[in-house]
C-alpha positions in Angstrom: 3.8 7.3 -5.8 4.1 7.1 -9.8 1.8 4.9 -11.5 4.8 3.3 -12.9 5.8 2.3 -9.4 2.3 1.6 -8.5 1.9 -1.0 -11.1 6.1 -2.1 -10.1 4.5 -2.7 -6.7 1.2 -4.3 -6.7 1.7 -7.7 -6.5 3.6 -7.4 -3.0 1.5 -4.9 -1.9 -1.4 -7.2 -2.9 0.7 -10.7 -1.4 1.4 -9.2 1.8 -2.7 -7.8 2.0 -3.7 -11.1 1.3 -1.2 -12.7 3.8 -2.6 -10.1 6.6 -6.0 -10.9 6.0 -5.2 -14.7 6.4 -3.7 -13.8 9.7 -6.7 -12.2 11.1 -9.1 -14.7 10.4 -6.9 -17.2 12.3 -7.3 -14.8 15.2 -11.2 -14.6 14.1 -10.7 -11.3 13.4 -10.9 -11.8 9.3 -14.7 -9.9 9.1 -13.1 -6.5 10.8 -10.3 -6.8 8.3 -12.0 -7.7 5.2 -14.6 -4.9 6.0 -11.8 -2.4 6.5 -10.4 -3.5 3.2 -13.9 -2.9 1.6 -14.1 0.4 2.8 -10.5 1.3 1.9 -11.5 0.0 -2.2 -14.6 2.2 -2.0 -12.5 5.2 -0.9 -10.1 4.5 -4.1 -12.0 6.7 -6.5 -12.3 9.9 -4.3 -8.4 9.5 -3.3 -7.2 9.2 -7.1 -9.4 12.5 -7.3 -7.2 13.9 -5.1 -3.9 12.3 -6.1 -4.2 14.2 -9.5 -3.1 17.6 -8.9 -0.6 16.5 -6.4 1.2 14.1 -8.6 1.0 16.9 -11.7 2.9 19.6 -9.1 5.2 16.9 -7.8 9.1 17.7 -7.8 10.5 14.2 -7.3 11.3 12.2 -9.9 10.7 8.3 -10.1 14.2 7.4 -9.6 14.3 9.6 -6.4 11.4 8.3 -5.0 12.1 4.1 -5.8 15.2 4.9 -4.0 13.9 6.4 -0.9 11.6 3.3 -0.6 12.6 0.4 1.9 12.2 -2.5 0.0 12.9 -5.1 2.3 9.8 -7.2 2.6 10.3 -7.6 6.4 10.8 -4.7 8.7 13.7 -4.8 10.2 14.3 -5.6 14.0 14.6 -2.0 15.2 11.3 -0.8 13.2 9.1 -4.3 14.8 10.2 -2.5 18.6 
């Protein structure tokens, strides 16, 4: 995904991550989560490394891809079966 659409998106993105985590610590799972979280940030760096030559050859434009994206903030009942 663009950076553009990155930015677009990161406070949902961030909303519903923060909404999951709640969610596992009322199962007392939060530690497993949060640490899986951790891990993901740390990987950030070394992904962007490898996100630049793939976004410089990509052939889809922003439009195209901001359409293709289900934007519906709940799945819908087909997708939770």
């Amino acid at each position: 995904m663009r950076g553009v659409l990155s930015w677009l998106l990161l406070p949902l993105h961030l909303a519903m991550n923060v909404q999951t985590v709640l969610a596992f610590i009322l199962r007392g799972q939060g530690r497993v989560k949060l640490r899986a979280k951790w891990d993901a940030l740390n990987g950030l760096p070394g992904l962007w490394r490898k996100r630049r030559p793939i976004q410089s050859s990509r052939v889809a434009t922003v439009g195209q891809i901001w359409r293709g994206l289900d934007k519906r903030v709940l799945p819908s009942r087909r997708a939770r079966v």
